[in-house]
DRENDO-1510 file (C-alpha; in Angstrom, 1 decimal, always signed):
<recs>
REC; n; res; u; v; w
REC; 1; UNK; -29.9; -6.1; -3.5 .
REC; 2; UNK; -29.8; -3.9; +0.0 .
REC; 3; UNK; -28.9; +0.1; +0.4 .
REC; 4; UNK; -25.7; -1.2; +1.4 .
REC; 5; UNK; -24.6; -3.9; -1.2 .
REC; 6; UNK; -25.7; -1.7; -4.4 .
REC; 7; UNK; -23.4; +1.0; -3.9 .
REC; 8; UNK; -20.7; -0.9; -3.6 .
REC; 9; UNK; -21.4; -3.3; -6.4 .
REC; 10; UNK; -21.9; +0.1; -8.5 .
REC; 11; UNK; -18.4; +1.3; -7.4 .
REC; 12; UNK; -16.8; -1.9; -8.1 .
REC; 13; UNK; -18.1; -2.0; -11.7 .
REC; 14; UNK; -16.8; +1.7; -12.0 .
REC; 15; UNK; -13.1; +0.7; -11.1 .
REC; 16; UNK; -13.2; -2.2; -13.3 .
REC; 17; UNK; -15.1; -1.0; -16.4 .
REC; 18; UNK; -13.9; +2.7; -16.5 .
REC; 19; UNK; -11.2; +3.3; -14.7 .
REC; 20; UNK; -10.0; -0.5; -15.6 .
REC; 21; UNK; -8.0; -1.7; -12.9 .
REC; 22; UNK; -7.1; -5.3; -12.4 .
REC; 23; UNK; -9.4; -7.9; -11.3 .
REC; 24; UNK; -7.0; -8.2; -8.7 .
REC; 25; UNK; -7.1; -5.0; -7.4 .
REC; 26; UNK; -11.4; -4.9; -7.3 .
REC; 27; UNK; -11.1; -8.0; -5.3 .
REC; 28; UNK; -9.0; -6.3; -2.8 .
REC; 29; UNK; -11.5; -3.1; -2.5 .
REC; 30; UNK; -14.2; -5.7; -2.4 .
REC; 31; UNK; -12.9; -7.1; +0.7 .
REC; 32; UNK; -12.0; -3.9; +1.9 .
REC; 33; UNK; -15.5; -2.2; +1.4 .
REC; 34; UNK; -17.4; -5.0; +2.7 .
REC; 35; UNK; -15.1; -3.9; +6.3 .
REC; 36; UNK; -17.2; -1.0; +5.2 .
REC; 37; UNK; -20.4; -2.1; +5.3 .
REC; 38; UNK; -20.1; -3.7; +8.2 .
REC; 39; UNK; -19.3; -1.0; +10.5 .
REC; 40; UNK; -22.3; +1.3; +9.3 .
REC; 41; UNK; -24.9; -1.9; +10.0 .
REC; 42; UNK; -22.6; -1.6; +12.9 .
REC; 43; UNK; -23.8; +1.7; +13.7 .
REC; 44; UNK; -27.3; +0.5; +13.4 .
REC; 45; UNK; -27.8; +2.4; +9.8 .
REC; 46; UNK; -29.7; +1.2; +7.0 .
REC; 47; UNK; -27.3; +3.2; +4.0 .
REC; 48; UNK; -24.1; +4.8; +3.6 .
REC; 49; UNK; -26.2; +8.4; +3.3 .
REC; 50; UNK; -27.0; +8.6; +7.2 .
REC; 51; UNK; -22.9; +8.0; +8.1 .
REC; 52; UNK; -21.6; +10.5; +9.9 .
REC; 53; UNK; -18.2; +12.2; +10.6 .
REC; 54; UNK; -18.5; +11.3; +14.5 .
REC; 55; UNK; -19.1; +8.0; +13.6 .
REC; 56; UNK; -16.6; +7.7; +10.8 .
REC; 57; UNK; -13.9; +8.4; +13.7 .
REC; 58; UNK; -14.8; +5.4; +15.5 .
REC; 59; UNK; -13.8; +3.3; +11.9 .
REC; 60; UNK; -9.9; +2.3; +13.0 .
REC; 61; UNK; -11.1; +1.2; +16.4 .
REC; 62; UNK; -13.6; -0.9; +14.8 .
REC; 63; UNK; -11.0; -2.3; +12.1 .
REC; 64; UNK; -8.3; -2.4; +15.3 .
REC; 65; UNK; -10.9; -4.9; +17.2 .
REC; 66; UNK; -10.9; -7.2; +14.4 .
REC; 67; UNK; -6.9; -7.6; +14.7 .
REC; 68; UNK; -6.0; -5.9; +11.6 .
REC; 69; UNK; -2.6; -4.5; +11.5 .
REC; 70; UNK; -2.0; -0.3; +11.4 .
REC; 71; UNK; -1.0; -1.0; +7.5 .
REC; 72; UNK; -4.0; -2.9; +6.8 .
REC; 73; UNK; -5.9; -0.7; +8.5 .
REC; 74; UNK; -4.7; +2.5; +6.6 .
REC; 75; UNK; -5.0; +0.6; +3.4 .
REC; 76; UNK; -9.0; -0.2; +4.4 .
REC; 77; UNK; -9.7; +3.5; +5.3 .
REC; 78; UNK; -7.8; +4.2; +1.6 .
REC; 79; UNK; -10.8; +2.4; -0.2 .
REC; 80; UNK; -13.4; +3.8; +2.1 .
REC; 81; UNK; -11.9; +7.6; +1.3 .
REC; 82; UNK; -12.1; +6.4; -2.1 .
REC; 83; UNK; -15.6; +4.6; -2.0 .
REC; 84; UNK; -17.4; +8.0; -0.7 .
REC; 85; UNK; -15.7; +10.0; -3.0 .
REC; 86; UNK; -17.3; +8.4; -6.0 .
REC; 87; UNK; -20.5; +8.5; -3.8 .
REC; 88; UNK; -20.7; +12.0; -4.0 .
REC; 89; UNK; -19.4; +12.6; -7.4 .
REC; 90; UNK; -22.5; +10.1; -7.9 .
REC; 91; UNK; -24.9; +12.6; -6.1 .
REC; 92; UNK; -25.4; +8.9; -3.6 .
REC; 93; UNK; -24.6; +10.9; -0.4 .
REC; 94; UNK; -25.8; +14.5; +0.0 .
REC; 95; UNK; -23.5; +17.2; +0.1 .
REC; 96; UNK; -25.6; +19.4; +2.2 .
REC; 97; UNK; -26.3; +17.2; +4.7 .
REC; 98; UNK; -21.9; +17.1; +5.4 .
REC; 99; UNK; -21.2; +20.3; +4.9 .
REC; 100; UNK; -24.0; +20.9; +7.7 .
REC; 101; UNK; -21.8; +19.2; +10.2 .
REC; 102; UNK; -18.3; +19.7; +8.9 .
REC; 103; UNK; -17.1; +22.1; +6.4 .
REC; 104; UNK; -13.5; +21.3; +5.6 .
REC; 105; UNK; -14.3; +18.1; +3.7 .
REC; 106; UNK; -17.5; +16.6; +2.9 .
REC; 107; UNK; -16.3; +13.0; +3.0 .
REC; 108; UNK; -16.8; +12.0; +6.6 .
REC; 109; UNK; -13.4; +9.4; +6.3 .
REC; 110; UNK; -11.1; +12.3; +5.2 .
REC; 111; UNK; -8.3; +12.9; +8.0 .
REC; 112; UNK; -9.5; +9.6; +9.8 .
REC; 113; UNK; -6.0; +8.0; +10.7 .
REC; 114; UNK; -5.1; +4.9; +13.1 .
REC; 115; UNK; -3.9; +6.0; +16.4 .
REC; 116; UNK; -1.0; +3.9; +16.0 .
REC; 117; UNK; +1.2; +3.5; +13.3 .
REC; 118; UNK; +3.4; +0.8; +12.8 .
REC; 119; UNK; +7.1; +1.1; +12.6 .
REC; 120; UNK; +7.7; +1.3; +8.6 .
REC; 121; UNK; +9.1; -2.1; +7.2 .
REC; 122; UNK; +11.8; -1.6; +4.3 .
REC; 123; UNK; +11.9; -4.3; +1.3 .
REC; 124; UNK; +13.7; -7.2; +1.3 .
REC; 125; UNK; +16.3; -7.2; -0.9 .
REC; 126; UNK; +19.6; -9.9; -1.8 .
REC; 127; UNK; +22.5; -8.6; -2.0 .
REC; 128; UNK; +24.6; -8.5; -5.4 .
REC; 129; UNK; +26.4; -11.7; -4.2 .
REC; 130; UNK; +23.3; -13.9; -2.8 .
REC; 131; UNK; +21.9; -12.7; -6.6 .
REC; 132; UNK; +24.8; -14.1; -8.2 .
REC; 133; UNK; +24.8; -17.1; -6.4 .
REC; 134; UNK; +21.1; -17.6; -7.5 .
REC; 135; UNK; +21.5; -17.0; -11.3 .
REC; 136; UNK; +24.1; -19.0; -11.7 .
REC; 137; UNK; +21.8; -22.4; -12.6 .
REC; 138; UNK; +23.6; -25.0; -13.9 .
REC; 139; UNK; +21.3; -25.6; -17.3 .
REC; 140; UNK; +22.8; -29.0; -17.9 .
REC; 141; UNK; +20.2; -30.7; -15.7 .
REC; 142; UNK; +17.2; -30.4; -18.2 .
REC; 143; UNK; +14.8; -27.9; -19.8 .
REC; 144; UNK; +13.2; -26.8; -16.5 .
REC; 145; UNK; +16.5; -25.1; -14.8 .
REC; 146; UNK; +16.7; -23.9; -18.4 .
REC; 147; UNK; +13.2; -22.4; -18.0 .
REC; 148; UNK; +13.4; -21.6; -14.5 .
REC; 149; UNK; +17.3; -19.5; -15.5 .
REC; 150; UNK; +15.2; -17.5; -17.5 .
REC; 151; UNK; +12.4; -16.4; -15.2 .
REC; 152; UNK; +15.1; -15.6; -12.5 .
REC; 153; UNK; +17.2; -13.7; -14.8 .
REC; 154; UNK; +13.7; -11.8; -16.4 .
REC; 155; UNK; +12.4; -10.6; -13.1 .
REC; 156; UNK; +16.2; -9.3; -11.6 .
REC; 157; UNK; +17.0; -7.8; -15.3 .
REC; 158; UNK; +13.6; -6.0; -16.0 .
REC; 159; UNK; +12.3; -5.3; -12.3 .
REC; 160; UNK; +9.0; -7.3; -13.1 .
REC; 161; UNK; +5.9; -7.9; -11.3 .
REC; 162; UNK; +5.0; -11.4; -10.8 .
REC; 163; UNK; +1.7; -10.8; -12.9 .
REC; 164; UNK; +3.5; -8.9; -15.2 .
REC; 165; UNK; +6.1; -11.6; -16.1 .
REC; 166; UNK; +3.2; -14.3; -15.7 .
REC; 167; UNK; +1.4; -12.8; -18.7 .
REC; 168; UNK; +4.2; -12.4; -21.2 .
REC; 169; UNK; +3.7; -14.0; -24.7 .
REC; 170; UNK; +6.1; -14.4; -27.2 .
REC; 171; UNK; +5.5; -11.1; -28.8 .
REC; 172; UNK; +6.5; -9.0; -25.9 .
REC; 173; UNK; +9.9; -9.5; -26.3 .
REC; 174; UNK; +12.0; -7.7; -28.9 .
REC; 175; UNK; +15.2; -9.9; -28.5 .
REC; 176; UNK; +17.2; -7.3; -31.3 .
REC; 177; UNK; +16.1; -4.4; -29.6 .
REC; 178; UNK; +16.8; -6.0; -26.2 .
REC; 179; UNK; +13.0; -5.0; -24.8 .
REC; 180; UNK; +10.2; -6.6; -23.0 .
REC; 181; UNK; +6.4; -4.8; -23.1 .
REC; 182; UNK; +4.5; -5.4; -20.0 .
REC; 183; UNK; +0.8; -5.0; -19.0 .
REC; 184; UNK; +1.0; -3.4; -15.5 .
REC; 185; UNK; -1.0; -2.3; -13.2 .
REC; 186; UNK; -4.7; -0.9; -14.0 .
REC; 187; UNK; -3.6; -2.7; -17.1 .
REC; 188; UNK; -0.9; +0.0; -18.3 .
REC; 189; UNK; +1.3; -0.6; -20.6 .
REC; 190; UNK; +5.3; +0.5; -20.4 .
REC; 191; UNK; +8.3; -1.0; -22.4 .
REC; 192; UNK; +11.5; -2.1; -20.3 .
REC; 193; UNK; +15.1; -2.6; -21.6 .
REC; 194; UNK; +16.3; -6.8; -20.9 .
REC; 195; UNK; +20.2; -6.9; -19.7 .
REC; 196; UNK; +22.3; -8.9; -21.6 .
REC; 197; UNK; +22.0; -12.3; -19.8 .
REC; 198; UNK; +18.8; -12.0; -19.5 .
REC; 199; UNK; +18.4; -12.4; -23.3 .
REC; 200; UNK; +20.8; -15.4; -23.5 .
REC; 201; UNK; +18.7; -17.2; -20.8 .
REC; 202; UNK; +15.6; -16.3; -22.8 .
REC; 203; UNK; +17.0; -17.6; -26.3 .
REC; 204; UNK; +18.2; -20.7; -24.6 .
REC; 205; UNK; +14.8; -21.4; -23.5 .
REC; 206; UNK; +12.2; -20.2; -26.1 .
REC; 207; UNK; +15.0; -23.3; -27.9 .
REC; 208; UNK; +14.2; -25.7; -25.3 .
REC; 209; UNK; +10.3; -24.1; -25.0 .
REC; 210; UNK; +10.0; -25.3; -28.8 .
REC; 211; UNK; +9.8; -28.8; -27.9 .
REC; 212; UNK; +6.8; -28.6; -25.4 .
REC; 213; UNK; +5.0; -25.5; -26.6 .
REC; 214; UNK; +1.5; -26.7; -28.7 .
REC; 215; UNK; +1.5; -24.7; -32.1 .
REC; 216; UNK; -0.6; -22.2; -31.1 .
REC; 217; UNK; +0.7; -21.3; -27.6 .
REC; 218; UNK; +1.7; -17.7; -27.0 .
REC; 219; UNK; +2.9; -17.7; -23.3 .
REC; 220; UNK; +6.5; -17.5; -22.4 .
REC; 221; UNK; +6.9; -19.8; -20.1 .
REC; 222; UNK; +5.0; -22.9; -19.9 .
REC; 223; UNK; +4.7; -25.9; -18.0 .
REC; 224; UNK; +6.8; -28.7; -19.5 .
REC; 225; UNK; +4.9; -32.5; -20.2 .
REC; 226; UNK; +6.7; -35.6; -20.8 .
REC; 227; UNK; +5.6; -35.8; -24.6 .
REC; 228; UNK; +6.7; -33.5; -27.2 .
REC; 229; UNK; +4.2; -30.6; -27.4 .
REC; 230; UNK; +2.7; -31.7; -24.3 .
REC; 231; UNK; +3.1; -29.1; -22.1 .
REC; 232; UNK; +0.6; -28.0; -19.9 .
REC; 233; UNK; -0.3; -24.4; -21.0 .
REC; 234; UNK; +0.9; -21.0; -19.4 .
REC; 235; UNK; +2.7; -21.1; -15.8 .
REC; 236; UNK; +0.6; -19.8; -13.0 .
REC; 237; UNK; +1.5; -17.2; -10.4 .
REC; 238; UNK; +1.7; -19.5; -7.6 .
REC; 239; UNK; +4.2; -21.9; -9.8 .
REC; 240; UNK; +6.8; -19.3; -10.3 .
REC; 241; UNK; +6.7; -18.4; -6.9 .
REC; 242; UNK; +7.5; -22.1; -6.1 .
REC; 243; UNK; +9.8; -22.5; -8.5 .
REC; 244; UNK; +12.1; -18.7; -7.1 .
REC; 245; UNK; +11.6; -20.5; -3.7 .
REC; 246; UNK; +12.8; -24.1; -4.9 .
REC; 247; UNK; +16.1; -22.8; -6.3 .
REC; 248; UNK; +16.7; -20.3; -3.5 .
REC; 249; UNK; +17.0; -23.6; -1.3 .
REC; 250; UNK; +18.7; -25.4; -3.7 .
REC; 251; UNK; +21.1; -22.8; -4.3 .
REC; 252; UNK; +22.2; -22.1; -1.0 .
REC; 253; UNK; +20.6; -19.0; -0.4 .
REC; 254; UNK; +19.4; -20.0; +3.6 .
REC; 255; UNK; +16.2; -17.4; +3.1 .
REC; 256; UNK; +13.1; -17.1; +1.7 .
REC; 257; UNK; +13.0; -15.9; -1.5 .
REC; 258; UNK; +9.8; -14.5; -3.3 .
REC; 259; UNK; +9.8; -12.7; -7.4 .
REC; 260; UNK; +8.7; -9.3; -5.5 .
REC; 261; UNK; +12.1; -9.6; -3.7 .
REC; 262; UNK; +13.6; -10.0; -7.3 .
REC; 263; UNK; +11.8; -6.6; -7.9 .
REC; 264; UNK; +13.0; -4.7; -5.0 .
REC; 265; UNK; +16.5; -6.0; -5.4 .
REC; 266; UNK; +16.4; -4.6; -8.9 .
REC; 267; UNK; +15.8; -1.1; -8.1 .
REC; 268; UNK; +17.8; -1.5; -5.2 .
REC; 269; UNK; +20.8; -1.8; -6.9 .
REC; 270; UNK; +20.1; +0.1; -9.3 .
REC; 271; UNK; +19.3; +3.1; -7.5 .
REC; 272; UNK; +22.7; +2.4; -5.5 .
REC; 273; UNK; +24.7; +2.5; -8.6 .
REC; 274; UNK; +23.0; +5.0; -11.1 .
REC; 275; UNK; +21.6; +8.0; -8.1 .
REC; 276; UNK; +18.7; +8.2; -10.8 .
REC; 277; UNK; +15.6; +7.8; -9.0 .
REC; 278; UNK; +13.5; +9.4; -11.7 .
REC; 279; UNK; +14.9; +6.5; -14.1 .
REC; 280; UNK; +13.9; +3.9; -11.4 .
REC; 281; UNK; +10.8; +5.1; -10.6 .
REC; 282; UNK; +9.8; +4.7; -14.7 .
REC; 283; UNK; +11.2; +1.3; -15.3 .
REC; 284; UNK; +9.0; +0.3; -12.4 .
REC; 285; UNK; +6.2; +1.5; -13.6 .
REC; 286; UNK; +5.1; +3.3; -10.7 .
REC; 287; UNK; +3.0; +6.0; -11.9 .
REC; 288; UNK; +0.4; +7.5; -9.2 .
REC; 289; UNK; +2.4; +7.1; -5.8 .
REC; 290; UNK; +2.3; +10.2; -4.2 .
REC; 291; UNK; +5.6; +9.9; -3.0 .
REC; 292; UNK; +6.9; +10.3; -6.1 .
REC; 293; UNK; +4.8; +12.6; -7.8 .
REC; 294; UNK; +7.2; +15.5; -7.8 .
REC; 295; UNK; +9.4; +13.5; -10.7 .
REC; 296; UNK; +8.9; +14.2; -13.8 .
REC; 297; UNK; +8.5; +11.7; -17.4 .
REC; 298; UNK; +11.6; +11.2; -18.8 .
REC; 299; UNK; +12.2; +10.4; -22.5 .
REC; 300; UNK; +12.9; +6.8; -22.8 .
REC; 301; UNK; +16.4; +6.4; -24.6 .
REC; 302; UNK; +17.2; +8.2; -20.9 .
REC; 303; UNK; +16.4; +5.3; -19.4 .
REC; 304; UNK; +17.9; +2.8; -21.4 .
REC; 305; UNK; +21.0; +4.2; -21.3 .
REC; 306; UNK; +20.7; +4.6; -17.5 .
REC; 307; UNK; +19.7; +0.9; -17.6 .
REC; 308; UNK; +22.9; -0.4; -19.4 .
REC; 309; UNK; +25.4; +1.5; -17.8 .
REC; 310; UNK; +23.9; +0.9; -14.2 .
REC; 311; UNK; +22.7; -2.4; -14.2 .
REC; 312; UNK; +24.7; -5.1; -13.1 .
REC; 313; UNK; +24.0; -8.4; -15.5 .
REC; 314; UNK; +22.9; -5.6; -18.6 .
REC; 315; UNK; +26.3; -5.1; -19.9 .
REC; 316; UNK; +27.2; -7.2; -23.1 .
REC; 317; UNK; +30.2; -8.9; -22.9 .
REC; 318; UNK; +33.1; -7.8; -24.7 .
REC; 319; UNK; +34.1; -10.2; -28.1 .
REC; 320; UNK; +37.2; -12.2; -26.6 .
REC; 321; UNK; +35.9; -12.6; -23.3 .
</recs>
């Protein structure tokens, strides 16, 4: 293994042993670092020890030659600020021989920024009305738009990632409490309320699920074979996506639709009729973006009742109606 590939395999095994971030998430530093490594055998060196600040300024225009956009650029000189911290906290790079040539930092990729940044993009979002036209399946047509109701419903109700709603089993959802539990990101934990319709869709198809769902299957939602108890196992990331983008078309929507615009319509809307951005920020799950480090926990009954009386589709109905 070279002076340059060790390091980084070290690192890599630190983020996903001890620090225990998704496999996900490695694989994107891996990519990232390996940018890295190529711009210090760039700089004709042999380790990451002889890298200087001077040189470390000169990163962005390397990463800018290779037709990488200001955002993925910033996110690549993230991981390589985050790479040469654990470097040094590793005694890997000396101290010394940094603070020699810079004192204010002795991590050479500290205040290294692209010369151009690009114009912020906002999130897509749907409106209320393009959400109601897209929830309103008509479940008559078989177990899938009975399936699929469910998913659309679970990510717009609970705000879920598309790994997050990909990995649900059976005993992440308290149906009499109304909550989901999720596995986020670096593989925290957080507990989310479910709106009212949400539940409905999901008891109509954990019914339907029965018939296709092997004895010993745990996943939510499932693939769906043509023999009882023949479906095909838990549903992939990439055929939910499908599946938002099929009945986006089908229902008229004349967009692309993707589950992470679910997500962002969710606290959207949410945001717009509550004004709590503490409460959104926790049923998100966003907990280390420095944005939003200045709010504070908030104790979770908060949050559900900022949930039902905010949320759009989380109010039950009223007996008559």
């Amino acid at each position: 293994m070279s002076e340059l590939s060790e390091p980084i395999s070290a690192f890599l095994d630190h983020l996903q042993y001890e620090r225990r971030l998704s496999g996900h998430t490695v694989n994107a530093y891996r990519r990232d670092l390996s940018k890295v490594a190529a711009f210090v055998e760039k700089q004709g060196l042999n380790n990451f020890r002889q890298l200087t600040f001077v040189q470390a300024r000169a990163f962005p225009v390397f990463l800018h030659r290779s037709e990488l956009s200001s955002r993925s650029i910033q996110r690549v000189l993230s991981a390589a600020r985050q790479f040469y911290y654990y470097l040094l906290n590793e005694r890997r790079v000396s101290k010394d021989h940094l603070y020699r040539e810079r004192k204010l930092s002795n991590n050479p990729f500290v205040g290294v920024i692209p010369h151009k940044l690009e114009k912020k993009v906002l999130p897509n979002t749907l409106s209320f009305a393009e959400l109601e036209s897209l929830l309103e399946i008509d479940t008559s047509g078989g177990d899938i738009a009975c399936r699929d109701r469910a998913i659309l419903e679970l990510f717009y109700s609970s705000g879920l990632r598309l790994s997050e709603l990909t990995g649900l089993d059976l005993t992440d959802i308290n149906r009499s409490e109304r909550l989901v539990r999720v596995t986020g990101k670096g593989s925290k934990d957080r507990v989310v309320p479910v709106g009212q319709k949400a539940l409905e869709a999901i008891a109509a198809w954990i019914e339907c699920r029965a018939r296709y769902a092997a004895d010993e299957e745990q996943a939510v939602f499932i693939g769906l074979g043509r023999r009882k108890k023949a479906g095909s196992g838990r549903l992939s990331g990439r055929a939910i996506q499908g599946r938002v983008q099929y009945w986006a078309r089908r229902q008229g929507l004349g967009r692309n639709v993707h589950p992470h615009m679910l997500r962002h319509s969710f606290a959207s809307h949410l945001l717009e009729s509550s004004g709590d951005i503490r409460a959104v920020q926790e049923l998100l799950g966003h907990a280390d973006i420095s944005s939003t480090q200045v709010y504070t926990h908030l104790d979770f009954q908060h949050l559900a009742k900022v949930y039902d009386r905010a949320h759009p589709r989380a109010r039950r109905r009223k007996r008559g109606s």
